[in-house]
C-alpha positions in Angstrom: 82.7 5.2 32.5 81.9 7.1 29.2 83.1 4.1 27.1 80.8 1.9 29.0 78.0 3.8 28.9 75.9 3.2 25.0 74.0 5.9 23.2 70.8 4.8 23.8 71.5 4.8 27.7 68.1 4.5 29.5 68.5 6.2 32.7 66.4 4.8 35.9 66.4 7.1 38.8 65.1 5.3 42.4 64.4 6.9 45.7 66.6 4.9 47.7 69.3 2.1 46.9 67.3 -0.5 48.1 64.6 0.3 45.2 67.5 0.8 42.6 68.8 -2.4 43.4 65.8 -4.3 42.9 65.0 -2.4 39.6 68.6 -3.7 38.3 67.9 -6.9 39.4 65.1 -7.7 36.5 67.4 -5.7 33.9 69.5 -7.8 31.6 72.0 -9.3 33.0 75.4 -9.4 33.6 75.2 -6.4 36.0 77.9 -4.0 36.5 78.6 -1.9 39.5 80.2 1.8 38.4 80.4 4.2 41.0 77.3 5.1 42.5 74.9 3.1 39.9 74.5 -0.4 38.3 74.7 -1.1 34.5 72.9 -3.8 32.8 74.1 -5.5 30.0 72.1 -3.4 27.4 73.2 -0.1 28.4 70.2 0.9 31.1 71.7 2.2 34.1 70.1 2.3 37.8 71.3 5.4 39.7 69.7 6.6 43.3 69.1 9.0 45.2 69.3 9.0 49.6 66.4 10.6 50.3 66.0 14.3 49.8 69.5 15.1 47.8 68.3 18.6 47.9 67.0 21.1 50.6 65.2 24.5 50.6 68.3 27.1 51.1 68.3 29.1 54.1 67.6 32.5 54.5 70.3 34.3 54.4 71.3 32.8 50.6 68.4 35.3 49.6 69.6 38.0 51.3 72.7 38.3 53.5 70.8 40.7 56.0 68.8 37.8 56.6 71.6 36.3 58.8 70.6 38.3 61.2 67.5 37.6 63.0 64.7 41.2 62.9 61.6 41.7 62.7 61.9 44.1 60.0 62.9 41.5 57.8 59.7 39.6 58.8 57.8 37.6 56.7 60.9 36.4 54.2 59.3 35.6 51.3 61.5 34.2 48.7 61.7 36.0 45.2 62.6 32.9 43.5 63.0 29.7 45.4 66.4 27.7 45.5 67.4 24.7 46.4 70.7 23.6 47.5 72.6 20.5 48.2 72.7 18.4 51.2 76.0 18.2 52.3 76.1 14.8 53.3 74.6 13.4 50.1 76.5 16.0 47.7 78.5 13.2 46.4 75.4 11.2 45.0 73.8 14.0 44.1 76.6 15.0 42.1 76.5 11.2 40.2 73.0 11.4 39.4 72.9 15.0 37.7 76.0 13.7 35.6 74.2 10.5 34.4 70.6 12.2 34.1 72.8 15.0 31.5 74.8 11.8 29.8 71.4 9.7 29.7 69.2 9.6 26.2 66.1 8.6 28.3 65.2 9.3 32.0 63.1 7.0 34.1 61.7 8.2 37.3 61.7 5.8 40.1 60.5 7.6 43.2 58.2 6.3 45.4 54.4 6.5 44.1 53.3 8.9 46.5 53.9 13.0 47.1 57.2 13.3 48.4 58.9 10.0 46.2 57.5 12.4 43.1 59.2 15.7 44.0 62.1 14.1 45.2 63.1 12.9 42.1 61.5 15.5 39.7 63.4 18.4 41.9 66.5 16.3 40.8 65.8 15.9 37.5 65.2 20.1 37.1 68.3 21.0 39.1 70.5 19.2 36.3 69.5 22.0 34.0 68.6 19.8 31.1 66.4 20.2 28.1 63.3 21.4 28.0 62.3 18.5 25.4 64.2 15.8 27.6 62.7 17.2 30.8 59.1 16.6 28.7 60.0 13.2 27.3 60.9 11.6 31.2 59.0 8.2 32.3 57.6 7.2 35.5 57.9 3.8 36.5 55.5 3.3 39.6 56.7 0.4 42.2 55.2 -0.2 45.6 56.4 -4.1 46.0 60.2 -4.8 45.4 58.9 -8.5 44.6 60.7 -9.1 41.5 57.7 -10.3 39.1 56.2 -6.7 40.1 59.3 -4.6 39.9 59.5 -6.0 36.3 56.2 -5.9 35.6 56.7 -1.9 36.6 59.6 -1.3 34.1 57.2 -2.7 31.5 54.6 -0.6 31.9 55.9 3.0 32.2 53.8 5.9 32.0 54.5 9.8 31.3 55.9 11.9 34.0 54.2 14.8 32.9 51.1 12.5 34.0 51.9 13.3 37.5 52.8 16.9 37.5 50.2 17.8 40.0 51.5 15.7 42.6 54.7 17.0 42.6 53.4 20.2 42.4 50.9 19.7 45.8 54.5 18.5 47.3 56.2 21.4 46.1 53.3 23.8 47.4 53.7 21.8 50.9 57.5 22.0 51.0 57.9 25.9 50.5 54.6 26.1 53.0 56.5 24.5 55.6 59.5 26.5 55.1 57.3 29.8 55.3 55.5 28.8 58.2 58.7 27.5 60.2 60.8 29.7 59.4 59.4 33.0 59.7 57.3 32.1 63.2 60.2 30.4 64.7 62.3 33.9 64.2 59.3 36.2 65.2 58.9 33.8 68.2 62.3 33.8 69.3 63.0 37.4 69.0 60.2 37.7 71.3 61.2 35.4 73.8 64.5 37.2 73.7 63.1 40.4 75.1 61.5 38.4 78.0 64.9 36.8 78.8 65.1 33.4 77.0 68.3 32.0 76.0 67.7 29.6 73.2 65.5 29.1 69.9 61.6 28.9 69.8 60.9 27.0 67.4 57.1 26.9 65.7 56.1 24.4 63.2 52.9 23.5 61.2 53.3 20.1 63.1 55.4 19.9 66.0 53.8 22.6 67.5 50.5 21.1 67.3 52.0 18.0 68.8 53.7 20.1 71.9 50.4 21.5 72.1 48.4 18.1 72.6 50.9 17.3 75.1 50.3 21.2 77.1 46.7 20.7 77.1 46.8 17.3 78.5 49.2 18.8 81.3 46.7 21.5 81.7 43.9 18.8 82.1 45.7 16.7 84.4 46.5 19.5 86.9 43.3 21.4 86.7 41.5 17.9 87.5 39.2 17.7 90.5 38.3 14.0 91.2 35.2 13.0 92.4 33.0 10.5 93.8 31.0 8.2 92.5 29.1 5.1 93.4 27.7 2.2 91.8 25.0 -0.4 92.9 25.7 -4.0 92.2 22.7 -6.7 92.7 24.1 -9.8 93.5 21.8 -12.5 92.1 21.3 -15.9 92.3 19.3 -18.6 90.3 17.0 -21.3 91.6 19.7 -23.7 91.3 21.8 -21.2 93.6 24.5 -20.1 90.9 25.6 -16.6 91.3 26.6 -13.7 89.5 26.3 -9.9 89.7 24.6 -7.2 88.0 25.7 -3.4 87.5 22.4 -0.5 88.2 21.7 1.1 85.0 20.4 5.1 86.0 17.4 5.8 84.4 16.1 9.2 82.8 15.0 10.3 85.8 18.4 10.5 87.6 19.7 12.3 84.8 20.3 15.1 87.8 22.7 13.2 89.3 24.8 11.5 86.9 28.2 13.7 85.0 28.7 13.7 81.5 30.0 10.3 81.2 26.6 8.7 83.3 28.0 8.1 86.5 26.0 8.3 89.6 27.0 11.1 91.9 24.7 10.5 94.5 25.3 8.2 97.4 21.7 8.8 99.1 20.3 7.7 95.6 22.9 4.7 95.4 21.9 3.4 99.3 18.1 3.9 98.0 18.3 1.8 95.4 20.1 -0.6 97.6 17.1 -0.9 100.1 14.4 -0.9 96.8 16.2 -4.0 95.4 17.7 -5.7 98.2 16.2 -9.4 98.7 13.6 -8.5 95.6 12.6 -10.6 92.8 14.2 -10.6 89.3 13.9 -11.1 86.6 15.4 -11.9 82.8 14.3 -9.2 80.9 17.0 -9.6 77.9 19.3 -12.0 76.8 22.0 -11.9 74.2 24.5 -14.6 74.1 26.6 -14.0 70.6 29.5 -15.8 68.9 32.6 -13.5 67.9 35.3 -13.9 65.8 38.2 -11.5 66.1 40.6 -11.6 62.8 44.6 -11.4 63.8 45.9 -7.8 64.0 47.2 -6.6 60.7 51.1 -7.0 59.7 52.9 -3.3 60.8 53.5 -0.2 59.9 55.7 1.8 61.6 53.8 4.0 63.5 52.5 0.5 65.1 55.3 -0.9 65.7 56.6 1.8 67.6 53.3 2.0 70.2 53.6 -2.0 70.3 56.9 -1.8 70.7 57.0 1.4 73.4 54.0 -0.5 75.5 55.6 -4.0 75.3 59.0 -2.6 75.9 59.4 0.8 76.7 61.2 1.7 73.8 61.0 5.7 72.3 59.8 6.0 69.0 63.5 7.0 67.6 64.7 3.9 69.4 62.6 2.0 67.7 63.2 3.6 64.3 67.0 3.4 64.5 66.4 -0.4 65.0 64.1 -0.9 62.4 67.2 1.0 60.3 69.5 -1.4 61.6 67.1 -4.4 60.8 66.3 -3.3 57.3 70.0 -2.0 56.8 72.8 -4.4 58.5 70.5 -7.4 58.7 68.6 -7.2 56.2 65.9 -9.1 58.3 62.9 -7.2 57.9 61.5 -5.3 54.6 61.3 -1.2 54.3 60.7 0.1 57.6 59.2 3.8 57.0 56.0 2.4 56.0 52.6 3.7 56.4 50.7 0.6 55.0 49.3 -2.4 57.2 48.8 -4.4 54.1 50.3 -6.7 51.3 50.3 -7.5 47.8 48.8 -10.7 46.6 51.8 -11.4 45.2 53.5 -11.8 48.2 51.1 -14.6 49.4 53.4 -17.4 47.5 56.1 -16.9 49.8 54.5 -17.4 52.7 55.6 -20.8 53.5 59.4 -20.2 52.6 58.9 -17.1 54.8 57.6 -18.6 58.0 60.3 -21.3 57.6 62.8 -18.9 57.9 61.4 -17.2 61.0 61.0 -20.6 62.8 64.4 -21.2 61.9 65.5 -17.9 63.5 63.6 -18.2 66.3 65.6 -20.9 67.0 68.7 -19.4 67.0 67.3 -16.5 69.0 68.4 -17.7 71.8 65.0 -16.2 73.5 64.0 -18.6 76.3 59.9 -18.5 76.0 60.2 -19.7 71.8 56.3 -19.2 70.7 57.6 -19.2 67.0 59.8 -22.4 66.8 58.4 -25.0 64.5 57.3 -27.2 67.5 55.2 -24.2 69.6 52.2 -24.6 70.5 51.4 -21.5 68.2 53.2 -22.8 65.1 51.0 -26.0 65.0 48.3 -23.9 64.9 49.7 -22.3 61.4 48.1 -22.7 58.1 49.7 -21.4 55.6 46.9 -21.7 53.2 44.9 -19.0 55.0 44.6 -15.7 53.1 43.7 -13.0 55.8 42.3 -9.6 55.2 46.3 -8.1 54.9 46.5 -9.4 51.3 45.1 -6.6 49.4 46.1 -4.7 46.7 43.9 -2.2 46.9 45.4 -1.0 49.6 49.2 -1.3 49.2 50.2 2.6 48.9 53.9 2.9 48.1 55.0 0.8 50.3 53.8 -3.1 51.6 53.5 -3.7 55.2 56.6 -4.1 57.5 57.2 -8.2 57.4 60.1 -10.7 58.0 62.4 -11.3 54.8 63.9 -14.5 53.7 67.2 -13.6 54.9 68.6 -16.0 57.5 70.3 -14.8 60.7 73.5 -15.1 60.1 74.9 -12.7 63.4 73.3 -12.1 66.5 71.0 -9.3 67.2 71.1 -7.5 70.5 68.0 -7.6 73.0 66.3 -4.3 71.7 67.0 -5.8 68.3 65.3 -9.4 69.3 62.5 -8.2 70.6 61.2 -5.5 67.5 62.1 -8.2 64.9 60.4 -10.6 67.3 56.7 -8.2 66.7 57.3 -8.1 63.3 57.4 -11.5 62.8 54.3 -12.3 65.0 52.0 -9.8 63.3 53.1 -11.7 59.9 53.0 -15.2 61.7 49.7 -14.4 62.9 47.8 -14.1 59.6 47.8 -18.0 59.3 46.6 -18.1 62.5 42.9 -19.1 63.7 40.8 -16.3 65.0 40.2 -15.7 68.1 36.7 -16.4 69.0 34.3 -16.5 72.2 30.5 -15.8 73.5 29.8 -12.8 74.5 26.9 -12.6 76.5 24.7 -9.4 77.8 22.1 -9.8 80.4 19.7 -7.2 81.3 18.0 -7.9 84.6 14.4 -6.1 86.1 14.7 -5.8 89.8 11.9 -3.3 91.0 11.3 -1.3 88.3 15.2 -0.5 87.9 17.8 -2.5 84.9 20.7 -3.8 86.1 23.1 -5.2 83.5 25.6 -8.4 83.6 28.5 -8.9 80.4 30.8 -11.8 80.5 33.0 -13.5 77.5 33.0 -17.0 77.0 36.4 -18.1 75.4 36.2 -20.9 72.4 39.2 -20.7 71.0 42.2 -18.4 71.7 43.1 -18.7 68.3 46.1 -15.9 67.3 46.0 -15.0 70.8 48.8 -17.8 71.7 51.0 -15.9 69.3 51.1 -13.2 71.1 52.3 -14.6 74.8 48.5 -15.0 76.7 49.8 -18.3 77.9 47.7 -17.6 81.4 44.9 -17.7 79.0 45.6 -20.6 77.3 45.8 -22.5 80.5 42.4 -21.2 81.9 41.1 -21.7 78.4 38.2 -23.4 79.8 37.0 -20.4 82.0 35.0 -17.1 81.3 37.1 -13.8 80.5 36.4 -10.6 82.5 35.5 -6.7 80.3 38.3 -4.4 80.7 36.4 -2.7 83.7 33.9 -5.4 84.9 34.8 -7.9 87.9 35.7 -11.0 86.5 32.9 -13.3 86.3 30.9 -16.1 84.8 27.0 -16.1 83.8 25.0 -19.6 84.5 23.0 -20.6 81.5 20.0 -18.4 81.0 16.5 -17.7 79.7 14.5 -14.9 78.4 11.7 -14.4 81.4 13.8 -16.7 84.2 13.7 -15.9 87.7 16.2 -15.0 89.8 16.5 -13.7 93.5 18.0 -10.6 94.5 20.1 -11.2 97.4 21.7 -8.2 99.6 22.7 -5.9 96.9 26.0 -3.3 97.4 27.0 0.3 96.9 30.9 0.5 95.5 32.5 4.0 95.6 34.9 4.8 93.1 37.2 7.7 92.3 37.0 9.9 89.0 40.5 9.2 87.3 41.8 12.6 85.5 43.6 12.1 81.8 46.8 9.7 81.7 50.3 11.5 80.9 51.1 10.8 77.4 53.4 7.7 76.6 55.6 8.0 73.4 52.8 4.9 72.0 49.4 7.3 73.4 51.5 10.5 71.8 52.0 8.4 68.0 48.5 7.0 68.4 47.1 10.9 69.0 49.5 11.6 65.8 48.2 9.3 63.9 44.4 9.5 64.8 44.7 13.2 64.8 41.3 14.0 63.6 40.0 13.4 67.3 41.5 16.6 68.1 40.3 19.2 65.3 38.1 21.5 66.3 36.1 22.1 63.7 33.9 19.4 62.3 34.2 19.9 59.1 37.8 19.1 59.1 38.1 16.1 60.7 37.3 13.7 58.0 39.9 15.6 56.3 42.9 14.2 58.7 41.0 11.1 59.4 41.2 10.5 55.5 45.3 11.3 55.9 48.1 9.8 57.8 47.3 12.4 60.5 49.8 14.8 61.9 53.9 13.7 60.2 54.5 10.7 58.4 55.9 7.2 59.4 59.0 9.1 58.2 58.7 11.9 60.2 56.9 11.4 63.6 59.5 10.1 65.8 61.6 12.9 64.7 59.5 15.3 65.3 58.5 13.6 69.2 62.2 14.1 69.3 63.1 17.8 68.3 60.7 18.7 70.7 62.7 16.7 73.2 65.9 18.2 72.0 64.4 22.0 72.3 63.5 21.2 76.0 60.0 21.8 75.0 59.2 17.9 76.2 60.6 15.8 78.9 60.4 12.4 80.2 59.3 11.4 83.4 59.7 6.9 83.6 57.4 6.0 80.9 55.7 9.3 80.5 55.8 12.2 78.6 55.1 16.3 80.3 55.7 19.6 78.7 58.5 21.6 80.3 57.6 25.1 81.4 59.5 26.4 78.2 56.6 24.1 76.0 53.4 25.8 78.2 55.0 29.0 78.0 55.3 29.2 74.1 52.2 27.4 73.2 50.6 29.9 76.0 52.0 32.5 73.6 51.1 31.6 70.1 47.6 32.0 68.9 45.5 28.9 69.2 45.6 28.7 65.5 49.2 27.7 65.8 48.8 25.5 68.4 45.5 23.1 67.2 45.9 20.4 63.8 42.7 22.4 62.4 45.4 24.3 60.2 47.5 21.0 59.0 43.8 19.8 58.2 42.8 22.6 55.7 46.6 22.2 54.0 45.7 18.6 53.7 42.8 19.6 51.8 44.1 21.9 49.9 46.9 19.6 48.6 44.4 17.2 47.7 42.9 19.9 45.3 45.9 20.8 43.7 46.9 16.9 42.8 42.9 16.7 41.6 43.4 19.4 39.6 41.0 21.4 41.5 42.8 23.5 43.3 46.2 25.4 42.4 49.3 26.6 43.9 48.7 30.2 44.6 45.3 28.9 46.0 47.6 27.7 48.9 50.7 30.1 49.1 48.5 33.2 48.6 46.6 33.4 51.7 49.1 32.0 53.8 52.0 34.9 52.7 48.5 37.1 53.9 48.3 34.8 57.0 52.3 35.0 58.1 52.1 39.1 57.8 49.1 39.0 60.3 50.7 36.3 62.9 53.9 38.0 62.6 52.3 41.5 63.5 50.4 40.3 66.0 53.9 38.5 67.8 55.4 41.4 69.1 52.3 42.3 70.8 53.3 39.1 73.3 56.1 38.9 75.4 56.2 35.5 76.8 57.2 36.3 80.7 57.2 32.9 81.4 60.4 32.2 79.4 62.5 34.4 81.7 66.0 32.6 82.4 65.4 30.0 81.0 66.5 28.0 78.2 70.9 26.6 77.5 72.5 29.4 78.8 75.5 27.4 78.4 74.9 26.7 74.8 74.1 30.3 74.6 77.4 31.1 75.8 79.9 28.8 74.0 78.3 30.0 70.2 79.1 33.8 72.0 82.3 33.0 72.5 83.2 30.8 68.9 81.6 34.3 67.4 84.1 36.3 69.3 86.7 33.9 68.5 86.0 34.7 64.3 86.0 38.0 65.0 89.6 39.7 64.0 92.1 41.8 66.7 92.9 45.1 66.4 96.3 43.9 65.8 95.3 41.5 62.9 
């Protein structure tokens, strides 16, 4: 490899293969595979890395007494931080620090975003090079592996150093999260030890938040009293004797008897408007008849596609992850699947017809019996491929484009959980050259004695994208009026401002007060990823409504799923509860712990320190403070709840491997 590898050797290091290969495809060619990296007929080499090749060391490499869980030893608070290798990825990581030592130039690839620039730049300092080399590194930013951008990329590098304080508001959030996890997940379990738990308790800046949006809703759902409530309809009827209803709206002055969300309590004040209205004149009072257009939804990303595909299908977020793998991966079907953008460059727009031909042509080998994709659907004669929607925007491509179809063909079969995610990736694409969906919507408000009463309909026009995504029953009643979500299903005669109308026998309907829905695995990613709903204080929520909420794309359904694996979550059918292990520890960590305000002011913080704003120590500082307080303040709580409980059976067979190691008095 030495022989083949010039002088002037121009090192690029990507984040992932995938990136590395589409960097060597725009070098000179011929290409050369050597080992783990591709070299170009002038000498630049493409090596990658798999992700994170390196991971903060455990404990007990600081000090062996740290093997041993105590609270004395609580908080650890590394000296000097070190990093190890992964064990699965030692091979490659072992390949990239030779070439980055043998290379006269280094390029750094990583993704454009916090964690693609650490990634890289922790590799780059763990090969122990110069300090002048170190100095002299490049950063080649690439968020579209379209090959005119990719080498449009490589011609237009930049100065690593240039992006030092992003790596450094990823380093301040990686040894943050170790602090935090480690050293609360310790002081935790220890406690729950002493009440009789078998079994880890693990805390984290985000799962435990997430457990604890999951408690609370529990809490909600079993505290809930439902109640009563009753609405008054006034059926109405025009001269020409078409009907339609209207619903009571409560004035001011039953403000008494309405609950926070303005429904009517009172039945004796329901059956009194009854008799006021019953058989009375009406009248028009407002009219608002208005033409909508609704634009398709956006192309995916992958937080999305896993509620789409968990509501459509019932799918788990890590189900649909590990397909999305295999799609991207095996296939190669669909483009990078960890993505957190709903958009694409403008670039890609060119493509667009050799792109849906390829999906018709798929759908047809699907083998999928209701075919709204093939080049003869109803749907697909509706396409026009000249449309640019809103998803084409560079401005807000991020590291990554939108999850779309590629141009690869099918060339083997994909099983049925396979079928059907490709299947919503490729109608959310399809779907952009689609016509909008459009229809009236219409708002009456009608006088009746002094009261308002108030009729919405929808009109359709066109259904537009809508037929891409399987409303057949609504393309067949396409002529008819569409019901609200909550409103009988009805349709308004023509009307005018001032009309009369006659109030015929009017009704009282009694409802029941629903309490909160279990979450889902798609309401739990939507609460991740809207997160700011749930902050407490104000002041923070714009800061995780500005974010990608609590986890990444990346990380979410792994997170949904260590809490599933601690026994902190189970599944009930489609729905999601905390086990009595999850209320007990969220019941015994301070609410601090256990609410997103916290990820919220890291999030701002972090933004500081890649402004320039803000600092490390601003961030570390306090929070070494903060971990001596919440460890001190742990062993005042011994979580009762968590008595005999947890995998005893687990508990015993790592007992008995450490009585296994453990040499005879014989040996």
């Amino acid at each position: 490899m030495k022989k083949q590898l010039n002088l002037d050797m121009r090192l690029f290091i990507a984040e992932k293969p995938s990136l590395g290969r589409a960097i060597a495809d725009v070098l000179p060619k011929p290409l050369r595979k050597s080992g783990r990296a591709i070299v170009a007929a002038n000498g630049d080499t493409v090596t990658w890395c798999v992700g994170h090749l390196l991971e903060q060391a455990e404990p007990e490499a600081y000090d062996p007494a740290f093997k041993k869980w105590s609270h004395q030893h609580l908080p650890i608070i590394p000296p000097k931080w070190q990093l190890n290798a992964k064990k699965k990825t030692a091979q490659q990581l072992k390949t990239v620090v030779k070439l980055i030592r043998q290379a006269d130039q280094l390029v750094h690839a990583g993704d454009p975003d916090r964690e693609g620039q650490l990634l890289v730049d922790e590799v780059i300092h763990f090969a122990k090079i110069s300090k002048a080399k170190v100095e002299s590194v490049q950063r080649c930013l690439i968020s579209d592996l379209n090959a005119a951008a990719v080498k449009r990329a490589v011609l237009s590098l930049k100065q690593n150093r240039e992006f030092l304080s992003l790596s450094v508001s990823a380093l301040a959030r990686s040894r943050a999260d170790w602090l935090y996890g480690i050293n609360l997940t310790r002081a935790y379990t220890l406690q729950g030890q002493k009440a009789g738990y078998r079994g880890v308790l693990s805390v984290g800046r985000v799962q435990t938040p997430v457990l604890g949006l999951v408690v609370r809703r529990d809490q909600d759902i079993n505290n809930f009293v439902s109640r009563a409530y009753f609405q008054v309809w006034a059926n109405l009827q025009t001269e020409n004797g078409e009907p339609f209803k209207a619903k009571w709206l409560p004035s001011e002055a039953c403000q008494a008897y309405l609950d926070d969300q303005g429904r009517n309590l009172s039945k004796p004040l329901a059956e009194n408007v009854v008799n006021r209205i019953s058989h009375k004149p009406a009248v028009v009072s407002k009219l608002k008849r208005q033409l909508k257009k609704q634009s398709a939804p956006l192309p995916y990303n992958l937080s999305a596609l896993q509620i789409d595909a968990n509501k459509a299908f019932g799918l788990s977020a890590k189900q649909v992850l590990d397909i999305c793998q295999v799609l991207y991966e095996r296939h190669k079907l669909i483009s990078y699947p960890r993505s957190d953008c709903r958009h694409l460059p403008l670039e890609h727009f060119s493509q667009a017809p050799a792109l849906i031909k390829v999906v018709q042509s798929n759908a047809k080998h699907s083998g999928n019996s209701e075919n709204l994709f093939g080049e003869n659907s109803e749907a697909s004669k509706s396409l026009n491929i000249n449309q640019k929607s809103r998803a084409w925007n560079d401005s807000k491509v991020s590291a990554h484009h939108a999850i779309i179809p590629t141009l690869r063909k099918l060339s083997s079969g994909l099983n049925a959980s396979e079928e059907k995610v490709y299947r919503l990736i490729c109608r959310n694409y399809l779907a952009q050259f689609m016509p909008a969906h459009e229809f009236y919507a219409v708002d009456v408000e009608v006088n009746i004695a002094s009261g308002k009463f108030s009729a919405k309909a929808k009109e359709l026009v066109t259904i537009g994208w809508r037929v891409m995504f399987g409303f057949n029953k609504a393309l067949e009643s396409s002529k008819s009026a569409l019901s609200d979500d909550n409103e009988p299903m009805q349709k308004i005669p023509p009307l005018e401002n001032g009309q009369l109308l006659r109030s015929l026998e009017a009704e009282v309907l009694e409802k029941q007060t629903s309490p909160p829905k279990p979450y889902t695995d798609a309401s739990l990613l939507a609460a991740m990823t809207g997160i700011s709903k749930h902050v407490i204080d104000p002041s923070l929520r714009q800061v995780l409504r500005d974010t990608d909420g609590l986890g990444t794309e990346a990380t979410r359904a792994g997170i949904i799923e260590l809490l599933f694996k601690r026994g902190f979550l189970a599944r009930s059918a489609k729905t999601i509860h905390a086990t009595p292990t999850g209320h007990s520890l969220i019941e015994a960590l301070p609410e601090v712990a256990t609410q997103p305000d916290l990820t919220a002011r890291w999030e701002s913080q972090l933004s500081a320190i890649h402004d320039g704003t803000s600092n490390y120590q601003a961030l570390m500082s306090p929070l070494e403070s903060q971990l001596q307080r919440m460890v001190d303040d742990s062993q005042k709580v011994v979580p009762r709840g968590l008595k005999g409980r947890g995998d005893k059976s687990n508990f015993r067979r790592k007992r008995r491997r450490k009585a296994a190691k453990k040499p005879t008095k014989a040996a």
